[in-house]
Rosetta silent file (secondary structure, phi, psi, omega in degrees, C-alpha in Angstrom):
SEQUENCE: XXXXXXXXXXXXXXXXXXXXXXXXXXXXXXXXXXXXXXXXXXXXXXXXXXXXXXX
SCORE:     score description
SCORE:     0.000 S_00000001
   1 L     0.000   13.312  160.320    0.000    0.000    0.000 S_00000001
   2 L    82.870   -7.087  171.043    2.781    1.915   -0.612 S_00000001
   3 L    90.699    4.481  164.751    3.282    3.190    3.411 S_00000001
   4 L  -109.095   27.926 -174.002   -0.260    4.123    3.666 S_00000001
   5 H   -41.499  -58.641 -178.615   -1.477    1.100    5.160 S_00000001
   6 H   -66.916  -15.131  175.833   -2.096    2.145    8.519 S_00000001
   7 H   -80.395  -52.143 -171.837   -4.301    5.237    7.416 S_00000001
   8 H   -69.820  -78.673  173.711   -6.100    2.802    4.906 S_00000001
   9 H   -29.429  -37.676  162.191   -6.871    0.089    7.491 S_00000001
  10 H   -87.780  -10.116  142.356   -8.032    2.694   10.114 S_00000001
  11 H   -60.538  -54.040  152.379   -9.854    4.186    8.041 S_00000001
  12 H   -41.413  -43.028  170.626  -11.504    1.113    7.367 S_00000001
  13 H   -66.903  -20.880  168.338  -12.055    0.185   10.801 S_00000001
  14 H   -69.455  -65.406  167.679  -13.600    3.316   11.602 S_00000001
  15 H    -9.693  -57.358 -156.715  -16.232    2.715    8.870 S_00000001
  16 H   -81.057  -52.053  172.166  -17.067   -0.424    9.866 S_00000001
  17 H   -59.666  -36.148  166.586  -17.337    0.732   13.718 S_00000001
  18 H   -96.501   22.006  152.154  -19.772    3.356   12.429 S_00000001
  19 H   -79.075  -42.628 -172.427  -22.123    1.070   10.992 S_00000001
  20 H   -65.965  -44.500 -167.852  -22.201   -1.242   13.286 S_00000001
  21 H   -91.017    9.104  159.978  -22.849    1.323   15.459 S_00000001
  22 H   -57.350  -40.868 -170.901  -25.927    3.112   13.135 S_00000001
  23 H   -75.517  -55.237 -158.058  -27.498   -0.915   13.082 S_00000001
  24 H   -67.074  -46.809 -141.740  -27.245   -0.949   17.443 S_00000001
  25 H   -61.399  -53.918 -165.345  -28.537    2.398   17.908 S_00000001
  26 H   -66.995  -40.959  172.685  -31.531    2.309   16.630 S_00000001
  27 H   -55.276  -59.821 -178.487  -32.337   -1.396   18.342 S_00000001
  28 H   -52.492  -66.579  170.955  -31.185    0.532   21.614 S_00000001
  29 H   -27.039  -64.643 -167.922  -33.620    3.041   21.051 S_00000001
  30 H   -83.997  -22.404  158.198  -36.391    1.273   20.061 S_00000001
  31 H   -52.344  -36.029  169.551  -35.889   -1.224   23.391 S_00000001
  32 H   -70.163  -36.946 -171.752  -36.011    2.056   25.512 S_00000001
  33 H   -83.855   12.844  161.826  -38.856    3.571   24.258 S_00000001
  34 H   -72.490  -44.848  178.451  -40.967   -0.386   24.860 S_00000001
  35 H   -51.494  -47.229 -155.044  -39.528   -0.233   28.282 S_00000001
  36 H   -97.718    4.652  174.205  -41.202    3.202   28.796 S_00000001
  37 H  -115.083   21.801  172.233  -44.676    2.610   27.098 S_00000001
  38 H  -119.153  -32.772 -177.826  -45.066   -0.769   28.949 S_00000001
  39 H   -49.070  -66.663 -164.571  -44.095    1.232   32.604 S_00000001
  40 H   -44.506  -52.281 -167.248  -46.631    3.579   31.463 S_00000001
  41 H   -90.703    1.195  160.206  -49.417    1.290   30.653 S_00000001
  42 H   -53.218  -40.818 -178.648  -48.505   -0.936   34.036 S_00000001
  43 H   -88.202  -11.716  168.924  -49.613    2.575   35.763 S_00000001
  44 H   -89.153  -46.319  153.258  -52.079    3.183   34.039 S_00000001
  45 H    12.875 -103.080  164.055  -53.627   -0.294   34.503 S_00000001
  46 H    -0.954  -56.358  168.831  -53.223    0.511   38.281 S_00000001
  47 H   -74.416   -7.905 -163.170  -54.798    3.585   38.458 S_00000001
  48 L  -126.033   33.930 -177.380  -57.499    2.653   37.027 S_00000001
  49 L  -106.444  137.989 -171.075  -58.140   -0.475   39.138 S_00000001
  50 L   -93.018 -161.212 -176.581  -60.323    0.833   42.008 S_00000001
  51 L   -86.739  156.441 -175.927  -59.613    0.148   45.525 S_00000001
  52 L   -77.853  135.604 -168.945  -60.642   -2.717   47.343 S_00000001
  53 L  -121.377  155.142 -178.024  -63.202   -1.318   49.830 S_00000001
  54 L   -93.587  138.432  173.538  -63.763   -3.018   53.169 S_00000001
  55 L   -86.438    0.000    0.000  -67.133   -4.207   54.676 S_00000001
């Protein structure tokens, strides 16, 4: 390569590290926002169960 090997190969390696991290992001993402619309509909659940009243 001529002595630019290490430029070409790290350059490659960045690439590659910023796909892979373009595919996880999005995966990450969409796991957080499931987490926070199933908390949400646990409480609402909840709130809307009424209370047990005593006799």
């Amino acid at each position: 390569m001529g002595g630019h090997g290490v430029y070409v190969w790290s350059a490659y390696g960045l690439s590659l590290a910023a796909l892979i991290g373009l595919g996880i992001w999005p995966l990450a993402s969409l796991r957080a926002i499931v987490r926070r619309a199933r908390a949400r509909g646990r409480a609402g659940l909840q709130a809307e169960q009424p209370a047990p009243e005593s006799e």
